[in-house]
C-alpha positions in Angstrom: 112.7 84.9 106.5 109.0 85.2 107.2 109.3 89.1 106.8 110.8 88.2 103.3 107.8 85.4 102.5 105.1 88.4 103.2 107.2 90.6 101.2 107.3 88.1 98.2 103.4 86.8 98.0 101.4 90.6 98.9 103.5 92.4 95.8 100.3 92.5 93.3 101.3 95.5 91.8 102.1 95.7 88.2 105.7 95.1 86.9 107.2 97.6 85.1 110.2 96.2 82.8 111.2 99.9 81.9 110.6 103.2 82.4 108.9 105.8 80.6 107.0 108.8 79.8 103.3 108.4 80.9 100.8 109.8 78.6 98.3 112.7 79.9 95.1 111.3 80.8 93.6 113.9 78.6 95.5 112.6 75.6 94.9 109.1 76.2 91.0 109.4 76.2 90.7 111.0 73.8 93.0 108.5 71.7 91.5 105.2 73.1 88.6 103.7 71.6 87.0 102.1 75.2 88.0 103.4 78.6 87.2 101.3 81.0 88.2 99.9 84.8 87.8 96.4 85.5 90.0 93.3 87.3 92.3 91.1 85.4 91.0 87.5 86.2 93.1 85.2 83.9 96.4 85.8 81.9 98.4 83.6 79.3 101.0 84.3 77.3 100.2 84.1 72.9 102.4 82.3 70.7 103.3 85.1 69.1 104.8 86.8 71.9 102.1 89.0 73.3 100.4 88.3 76.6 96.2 87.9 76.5 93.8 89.0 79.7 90.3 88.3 80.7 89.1 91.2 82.0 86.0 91.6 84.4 84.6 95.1 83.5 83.2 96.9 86.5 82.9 100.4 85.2 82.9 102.3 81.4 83.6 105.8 80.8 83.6 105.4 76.8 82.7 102.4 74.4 80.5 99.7 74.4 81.9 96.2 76.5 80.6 93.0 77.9 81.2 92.3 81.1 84.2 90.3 80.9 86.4 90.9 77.5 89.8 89.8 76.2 92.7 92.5 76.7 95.7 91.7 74.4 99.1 93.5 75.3 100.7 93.8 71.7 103.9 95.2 73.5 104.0 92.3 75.9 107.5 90.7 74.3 109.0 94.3 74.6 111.3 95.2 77.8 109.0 98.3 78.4 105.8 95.8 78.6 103.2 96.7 81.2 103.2 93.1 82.8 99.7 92.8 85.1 99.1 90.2 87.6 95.9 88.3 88.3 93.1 90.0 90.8 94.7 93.7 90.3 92.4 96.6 89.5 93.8 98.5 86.3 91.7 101.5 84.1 91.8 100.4 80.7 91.9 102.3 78.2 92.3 100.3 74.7 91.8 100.0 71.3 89.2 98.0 69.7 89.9 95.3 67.1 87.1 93.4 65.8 86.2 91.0 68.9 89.0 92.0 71.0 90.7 94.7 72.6 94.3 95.8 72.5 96.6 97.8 75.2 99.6 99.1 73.8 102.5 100.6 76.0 102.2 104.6 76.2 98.1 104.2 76.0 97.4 105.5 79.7 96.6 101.7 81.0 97.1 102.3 84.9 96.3 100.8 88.0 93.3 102.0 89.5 93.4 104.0 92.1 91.2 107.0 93.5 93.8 109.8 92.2 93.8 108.2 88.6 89.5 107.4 88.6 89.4 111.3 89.0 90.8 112.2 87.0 89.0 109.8 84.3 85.6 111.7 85.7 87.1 114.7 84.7 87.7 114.0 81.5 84.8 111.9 80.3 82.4 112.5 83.1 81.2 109.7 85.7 80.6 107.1 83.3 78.5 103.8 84.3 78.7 100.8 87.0 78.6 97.4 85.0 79.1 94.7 87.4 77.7 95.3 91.3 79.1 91.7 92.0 81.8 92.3 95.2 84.3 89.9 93.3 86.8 88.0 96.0 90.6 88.4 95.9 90.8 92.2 94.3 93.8 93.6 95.2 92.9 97.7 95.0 97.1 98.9 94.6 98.3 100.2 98.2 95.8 98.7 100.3 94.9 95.2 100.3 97.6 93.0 100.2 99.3 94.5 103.2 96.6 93.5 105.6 95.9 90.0 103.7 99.4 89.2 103.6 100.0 90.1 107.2 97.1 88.4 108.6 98.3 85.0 106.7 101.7 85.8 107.8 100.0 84.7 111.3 97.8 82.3 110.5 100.9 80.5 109.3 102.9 81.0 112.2 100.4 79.9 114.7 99.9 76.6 112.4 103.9 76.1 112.5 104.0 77.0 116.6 101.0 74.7 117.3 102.4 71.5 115.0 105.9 71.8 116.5 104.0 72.4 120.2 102.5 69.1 119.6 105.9 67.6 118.3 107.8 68.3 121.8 
């Protein structure tokens, strides 16, 4: 049962409702009006069916950003909907619409990782840093919620042995 409780609260990757075909990297970049990676740090679902992010922008490769913008998923009431969870770190790369920005599925939105970053660089070059704040609670996909999830897994159980030590 414990196993399963680890299981259940470290999954902070992003939920994929379908499968399909991913868009070269190439193709995307060249298609998306701002590339960017940053950390999803708030989402809420619109009335109109589509699902709204605050992103925290850590690094561009193309466009101009702040350093924290709105990210609407216009494909979020679709079953193929890219569904992202709170403190994951994704590359963006969106379309802009006045004030905001939009991700539709198919665009080359991905989780970050070191492969994927790569092979960004390679195609638009280094790009720029925006934020240098270390920002608390990032899960980076394959790593982090492993360890965080194991080493709460123990604080609890020591809590639970020490309580029901003090019961008998």
């Amino acid at each position: 049962m414990l196993a399963g409780l680890v299981l259940m609260t470290t999954s902070a990757t992003p939920a994929w409702a379908c499968s399909y075909v991913s868009v070269p990297v190439k193709q995307s970049t060249a298609a998306s009006t701002v590339v960017l990676r940053g950390v999803v740090e708030w989402k809420q679902p619109t009335k109109d069916g589509q699902q709204r992010y605050i992103v925290r922008v850590t690094h561009v490769w193309k466009g101009d950003v702040a350093d924290s913008i709105e990210v609407v998923d216009t494909q979020a009431s679709s079953t193929c909907a890219m569904a992202l969870n709170v403190f994951t770190d994704e590359i963006f790369m969106l379309q802009r619409e006045g004030d905001r920005f939009t991700m539709q599925l198919g665009t080359g939105s991905r989780p970050h990782d070191d492969s994927s970053a790569a092979e960004v660089n390679a195609e638009l070059g280094a790009g720029r840093a925006v934020s240098s704040v270390p920002m608390v609670g990032v899960v980076s996909h394959g790593r982090t919620p492993w360890i965080l999830g194991g080493v709460g897994a123990v604080v609890i159980a020591f809590v639970v042995w020490r309580i029901l030590r003090r019961r008998a």
